[in-house]
C-alpha positions in Angstrom: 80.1 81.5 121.7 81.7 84.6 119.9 81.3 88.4 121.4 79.5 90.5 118.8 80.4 94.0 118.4 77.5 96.2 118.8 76.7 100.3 119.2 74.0 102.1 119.7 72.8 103.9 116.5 70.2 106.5 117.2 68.5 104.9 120.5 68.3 102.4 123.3 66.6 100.2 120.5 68.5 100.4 117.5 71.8 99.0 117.3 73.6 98.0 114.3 74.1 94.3 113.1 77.5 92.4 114.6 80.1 93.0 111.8 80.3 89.9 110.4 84.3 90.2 109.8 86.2 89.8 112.5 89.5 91.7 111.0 87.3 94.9 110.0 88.4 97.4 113.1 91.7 96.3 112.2 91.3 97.1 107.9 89.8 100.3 109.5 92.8 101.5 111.4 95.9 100.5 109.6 94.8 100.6 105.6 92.8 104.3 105.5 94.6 106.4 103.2 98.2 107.3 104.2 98.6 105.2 107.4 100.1 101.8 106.0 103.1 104.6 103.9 103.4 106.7 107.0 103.7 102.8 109.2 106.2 101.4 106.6 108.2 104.4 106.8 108.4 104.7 110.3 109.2 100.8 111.1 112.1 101.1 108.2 113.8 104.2 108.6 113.3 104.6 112.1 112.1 108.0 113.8 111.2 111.1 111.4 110.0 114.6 111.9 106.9 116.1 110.1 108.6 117.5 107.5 110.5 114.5 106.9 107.7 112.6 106.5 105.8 114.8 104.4 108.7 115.1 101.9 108.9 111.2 101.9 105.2 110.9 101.1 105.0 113.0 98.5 101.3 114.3 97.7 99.8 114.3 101.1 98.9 117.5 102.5 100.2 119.1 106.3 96.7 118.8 107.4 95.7 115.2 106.4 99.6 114.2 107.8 98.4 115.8 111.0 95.4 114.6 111.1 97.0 110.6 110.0 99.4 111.0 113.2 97.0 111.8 115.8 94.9 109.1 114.7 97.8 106.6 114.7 99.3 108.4 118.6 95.2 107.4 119.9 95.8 104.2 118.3 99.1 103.4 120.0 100.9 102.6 116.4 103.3 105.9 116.8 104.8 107.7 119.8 104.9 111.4 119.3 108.0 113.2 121.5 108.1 116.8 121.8 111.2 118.5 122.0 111.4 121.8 123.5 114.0 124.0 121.7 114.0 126.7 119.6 113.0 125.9 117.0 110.6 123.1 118.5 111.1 119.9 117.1 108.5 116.5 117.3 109.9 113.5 116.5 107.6 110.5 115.3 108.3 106.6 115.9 106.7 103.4 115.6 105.8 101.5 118.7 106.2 97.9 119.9 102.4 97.7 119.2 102.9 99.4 115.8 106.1 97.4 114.9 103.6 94.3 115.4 102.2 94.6 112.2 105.2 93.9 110.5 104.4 90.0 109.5 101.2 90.9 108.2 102.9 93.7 105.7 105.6 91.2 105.3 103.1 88.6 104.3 101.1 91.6 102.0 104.4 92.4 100.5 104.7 88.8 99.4 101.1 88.7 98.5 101.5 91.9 96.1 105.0 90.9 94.4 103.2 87.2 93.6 99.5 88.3 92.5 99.8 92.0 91.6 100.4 91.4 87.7 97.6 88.7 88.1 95.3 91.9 89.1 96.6 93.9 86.8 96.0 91.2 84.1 92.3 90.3 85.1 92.0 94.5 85.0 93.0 95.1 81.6 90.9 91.5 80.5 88.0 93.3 82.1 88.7 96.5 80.6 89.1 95.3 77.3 85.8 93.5 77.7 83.4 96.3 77.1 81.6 96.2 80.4 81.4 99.4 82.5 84.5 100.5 84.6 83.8 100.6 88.2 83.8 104.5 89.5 
């Protein structure tokens, strides 16, 4: 028998269904916008500052970076290290837990350089069909 997950909504009574996919917490954490870049960066080119970061990423913005490595320092996926000098630096790095994901981007990496110009192929069939584009 499985464990469902399960939270209370707006009462004792009401709770929402079990998700019925298993890898769903997971998709939630690592693939919102800006964490898989910020991941890949940190795992390849070892520790970075803010700034650093930021130029590396190109169009996000100080305040969604800040708000991406809190989320992944609660998650456990990054180690932020303060360093008191003048000026103050913070240095950001991946951590063991964090560096475990690197099969599955390996494997996604993989997945992309084999199937991506199949996408792209069924997009443009689509496209060319007439039906509505998806918003």
């Amino acid at each position: 028998m499985t464990s469902a997950r399960t939270a209370t909504v707006t009462g004792p009574s009401r709770q929402q269904p079990p998700d019925p996919c298993p890898v769903s917490p997971l998709i939630d954490i690592v693939f919102s916008r800006w964490t898989t870049p910020i991941l890949w960066l940190l795992q390849h080119e070892g520790p970075m500052r803010f700034n650093e970061l930021r130029e590396r990423l190109g169009t996000v913005t100080a305040k969604t970076l800040t708000e991406r490595l809190r989320q992944l320092e609660r998650d456990g996926l990054l180690t932020r290290t303060h360093h008191p000098q003048v000026p103050p630096r913070v240095d950001y790095e991946i951590t063991d837990l964090g560096m475990s994901l690197s099969p599955i981007f390996r494997l996604l990496v993989e997945w992309s350089n084999d199937n991506m110009p199949l996408v792209r192929s069924a997009q443009q069939h689509y496209d060319g069909s007439g039906r509505p584009r998806p918003s």
